[in-house]
C-alpha positions as CSV (number, residue, x, y, z in Angstrom):
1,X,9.9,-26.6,40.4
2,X,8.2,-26.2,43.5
3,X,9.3,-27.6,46.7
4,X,8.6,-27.4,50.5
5,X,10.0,-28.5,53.3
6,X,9.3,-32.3,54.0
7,X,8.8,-33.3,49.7
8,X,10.1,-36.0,48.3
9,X,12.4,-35.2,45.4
10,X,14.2,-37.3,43.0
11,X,18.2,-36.4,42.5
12,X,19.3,-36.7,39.1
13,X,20.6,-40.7,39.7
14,X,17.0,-41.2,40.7
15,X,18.0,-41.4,44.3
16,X,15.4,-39.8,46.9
17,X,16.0,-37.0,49.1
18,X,13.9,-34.8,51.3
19,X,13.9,-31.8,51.7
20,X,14.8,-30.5,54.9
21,X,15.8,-26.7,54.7
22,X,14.3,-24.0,52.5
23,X,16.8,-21.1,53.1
24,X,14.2,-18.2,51.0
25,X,16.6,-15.6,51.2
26,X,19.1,-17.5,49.0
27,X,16.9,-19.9,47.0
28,X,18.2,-22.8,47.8
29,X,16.8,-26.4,49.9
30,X,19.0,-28.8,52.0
31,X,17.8,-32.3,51.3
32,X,18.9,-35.4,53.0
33,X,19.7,-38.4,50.8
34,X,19.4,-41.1,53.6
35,X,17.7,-44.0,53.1
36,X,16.2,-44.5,56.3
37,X,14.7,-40.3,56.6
38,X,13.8,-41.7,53.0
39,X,11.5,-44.4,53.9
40,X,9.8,-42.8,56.9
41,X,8.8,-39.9,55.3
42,X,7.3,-41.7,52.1
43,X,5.9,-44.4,54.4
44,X,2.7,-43.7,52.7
45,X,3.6,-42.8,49.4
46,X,4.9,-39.7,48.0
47,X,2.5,-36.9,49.2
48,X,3.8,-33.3,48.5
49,X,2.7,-30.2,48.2
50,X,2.0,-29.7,51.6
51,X,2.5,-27.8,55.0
52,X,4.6,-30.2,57.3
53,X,1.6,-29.7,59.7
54,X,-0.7,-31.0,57.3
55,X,2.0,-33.9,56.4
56,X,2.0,-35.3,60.2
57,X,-1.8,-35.0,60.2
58,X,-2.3,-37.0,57.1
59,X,0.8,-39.4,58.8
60,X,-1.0,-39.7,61.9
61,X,-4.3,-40.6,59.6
62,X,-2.9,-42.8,57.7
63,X,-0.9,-44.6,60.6
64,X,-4.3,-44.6,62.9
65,X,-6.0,-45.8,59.7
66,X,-3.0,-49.0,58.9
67,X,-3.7,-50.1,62.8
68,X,-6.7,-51.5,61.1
69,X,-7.4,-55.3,60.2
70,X,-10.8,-54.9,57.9
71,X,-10.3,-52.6,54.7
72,X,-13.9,-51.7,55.1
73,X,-12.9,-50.3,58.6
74,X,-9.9,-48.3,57.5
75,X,-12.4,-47.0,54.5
76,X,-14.8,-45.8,57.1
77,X,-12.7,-44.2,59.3
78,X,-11.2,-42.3,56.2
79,X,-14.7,-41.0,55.7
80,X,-15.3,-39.8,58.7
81,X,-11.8,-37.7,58.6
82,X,-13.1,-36.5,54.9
83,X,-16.6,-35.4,55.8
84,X,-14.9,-33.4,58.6
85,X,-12.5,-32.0,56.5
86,X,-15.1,-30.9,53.9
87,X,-17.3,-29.1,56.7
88,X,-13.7,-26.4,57.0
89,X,-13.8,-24.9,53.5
90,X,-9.4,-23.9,54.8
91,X,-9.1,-27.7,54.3
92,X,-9.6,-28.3,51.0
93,X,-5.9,-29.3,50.4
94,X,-6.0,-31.9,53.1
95,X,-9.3,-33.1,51.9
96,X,-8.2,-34.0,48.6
97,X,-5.2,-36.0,49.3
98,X,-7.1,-37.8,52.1
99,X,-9.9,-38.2,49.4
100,X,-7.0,-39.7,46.8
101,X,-5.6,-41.8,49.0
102,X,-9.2,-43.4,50.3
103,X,-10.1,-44.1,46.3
104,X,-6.9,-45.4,46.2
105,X,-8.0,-48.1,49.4
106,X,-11.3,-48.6,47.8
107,X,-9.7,-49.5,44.3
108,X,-6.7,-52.0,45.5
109,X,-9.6,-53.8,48.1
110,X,-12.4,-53.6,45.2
111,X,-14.4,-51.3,47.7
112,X,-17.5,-50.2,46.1
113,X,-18.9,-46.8,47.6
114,X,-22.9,-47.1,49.1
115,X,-23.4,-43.1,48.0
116,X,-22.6,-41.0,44.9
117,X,-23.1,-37.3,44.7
118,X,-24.1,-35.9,41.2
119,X,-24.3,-32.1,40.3
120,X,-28.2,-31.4,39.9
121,X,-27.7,-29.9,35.8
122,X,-25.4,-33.1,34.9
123,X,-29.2,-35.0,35.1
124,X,-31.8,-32.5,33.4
125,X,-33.0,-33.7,29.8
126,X,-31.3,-32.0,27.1
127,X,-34.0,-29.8,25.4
C-alpha cells in the first residue's frame, strides 16, 4: 500500500490514524491515532494521495469555499480554482480532486452544470 505523509489510514480496529513520519530508509510511517489530528485532517473528507502542499491548498480551498452561504456561489468559486488549475498541465492531480469534490457539491445541492464539453469523434455519424 501506498502512503504519504498527511493520508488517512484505517488501523486494523477500523480506528483512523495519520500519517505523520515516512522514515524511507527503514520503510516504515509514524501515524497518530488521535481523534482530534483525526478530524482536522479529514475535515473535508478523506483525500490522499497527495503532496502535503497540495493538501493545505485543497484545505485552504475548500475552507475559503465552506465560508460560503449559496451552493451556487461555492460551485463557482470551485470553477474558477479548476479552470486555473487546468491552464498548468503540473496540476493535473490537484485538478481532479478539486474536480471530484465540485461534482460531489453539484450532486448533494442538485446543481445542474450550464456547459458540457464533448470529444469532437464521440459525435460523427457512424458510417
Amino acid at each position: 500500500m501506498s502512503m504519504r505523509v498527511g493520508d488517512t489510514v484505517f488501523l486494523p480496529r477500523g480506528q483512523t490514524a495519520v500519517v505523520t513520519e515516512h522514515d524511507k530508509n527503514h520503510g516504515t510511517f509514524n501515524m497518530s491515532s488521535d481523534p482530534a489530528v483525526s478530524k482536522a485532517n479529514s475535515r473535508h473528507g478523506y483525500i490522499n494521495g497527495m503532496s502535503p502542499e497540495q493538501r493545505q491548498d485543497l484545505m485552504a480551498l475548500m475552507d475559503r469555499v465552506q465560508d460560503l452561504k449559496d451552493p451556487k456561489e461555492r460551485v463557482g468559486e470551485m470553477r474558477k480554482k479548476l479552470d486555473e488549475l487546468r491552464a498548468d498541465p503540473r496540476q493535473w492531480q490537484m485538478a481532479r480532486y478539486v474536480e471530484s469534490e465540485m461534482a460531489h457539491m453539484m450532486n448533494m445541492f442538485n446543481i445542474k452544470p450550464t456547459t458540457y464539453t464533448s470529444e469532437l469523434g464521440m459525435l460523427k455519424d457512424a458510417e
